[in-house]
C-alpha positions as CSV (number, residue, x, y, z in Angstrom):
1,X,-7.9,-34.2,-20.5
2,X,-5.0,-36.3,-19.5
3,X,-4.4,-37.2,-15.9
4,X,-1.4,-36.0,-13.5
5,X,-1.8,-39.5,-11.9
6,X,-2.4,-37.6,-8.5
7,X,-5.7,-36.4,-8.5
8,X,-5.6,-33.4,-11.2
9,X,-5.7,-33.1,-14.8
10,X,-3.3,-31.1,-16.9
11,X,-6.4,-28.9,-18.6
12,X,-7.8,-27.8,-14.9
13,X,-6.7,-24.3,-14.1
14,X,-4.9,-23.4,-10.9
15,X,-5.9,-21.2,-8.5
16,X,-3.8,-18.3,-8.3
17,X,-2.1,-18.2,-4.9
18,X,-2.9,-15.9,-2.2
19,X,0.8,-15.7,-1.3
20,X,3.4,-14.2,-3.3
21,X,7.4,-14.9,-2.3
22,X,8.8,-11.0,-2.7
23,X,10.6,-12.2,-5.7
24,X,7.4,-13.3,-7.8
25,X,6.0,-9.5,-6.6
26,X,9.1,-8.2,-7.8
27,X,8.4,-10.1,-11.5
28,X,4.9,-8.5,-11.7
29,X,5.1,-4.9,-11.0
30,X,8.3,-4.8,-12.8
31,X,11.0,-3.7,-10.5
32,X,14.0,-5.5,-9.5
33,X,14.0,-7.9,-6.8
34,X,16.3,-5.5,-4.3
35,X,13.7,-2.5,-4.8
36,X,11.2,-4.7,-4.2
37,X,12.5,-5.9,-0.9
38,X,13.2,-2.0,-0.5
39,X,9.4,-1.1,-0.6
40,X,8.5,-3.9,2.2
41,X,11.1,-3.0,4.7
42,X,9.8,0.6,4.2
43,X,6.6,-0.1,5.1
44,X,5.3,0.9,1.7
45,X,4.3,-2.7,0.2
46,X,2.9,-4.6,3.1
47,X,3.9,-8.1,3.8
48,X,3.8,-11.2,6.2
49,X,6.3,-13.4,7.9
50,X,5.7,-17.2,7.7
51,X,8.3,-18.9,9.9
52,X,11.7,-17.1,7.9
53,X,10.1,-16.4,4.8
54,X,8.3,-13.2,3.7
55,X,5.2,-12.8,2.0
56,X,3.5,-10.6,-0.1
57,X,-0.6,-11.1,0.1
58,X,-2.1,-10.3,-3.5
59,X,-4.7,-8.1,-2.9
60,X,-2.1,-5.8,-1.1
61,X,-0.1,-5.9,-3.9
62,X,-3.0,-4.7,-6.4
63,X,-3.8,-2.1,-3.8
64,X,-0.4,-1.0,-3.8
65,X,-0.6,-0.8,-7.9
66,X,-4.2,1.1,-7.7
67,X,-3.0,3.8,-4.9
68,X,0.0,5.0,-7.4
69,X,-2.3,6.7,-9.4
70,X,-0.6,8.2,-12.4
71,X,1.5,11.5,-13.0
72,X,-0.5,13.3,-15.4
């Protein structure tokens, strides 16, 4: 394991975030960044405001996945 030289190593994991920007929740279900915005400001992906950012918590996010469901 080689050191960062501020307090971590290289071969520790790191967490994953609580916090995604819309953007990174965009990335991972797919979709462009615009429709991703789309679905928060329609109330249909929930999200929080930190100061002028916005947020999307991860857990919603899977919820969001898991109520789609599937067509068939």
């Amino acid at each position: 394991m080689a050191s960062t030289g501020i307090g971590t190593t290289i071969d520790e994991p790191r967490p994953e975030r609580l916090l995604l920007s819309v953007a990174e929740a965009a990335e991972l279900l797919g979709v462009s960044r615009a429709f991703a915005y789309e679905l928060v400001l329609a109330g249909e992906l929930p999200s929080v405001k930190l100061g002028r950012l916005r947020k999307v918590r991860r857990g919603e996010l899977e919820a969001y996945v898991a109520a789609l469901g599937g067509d068939g």
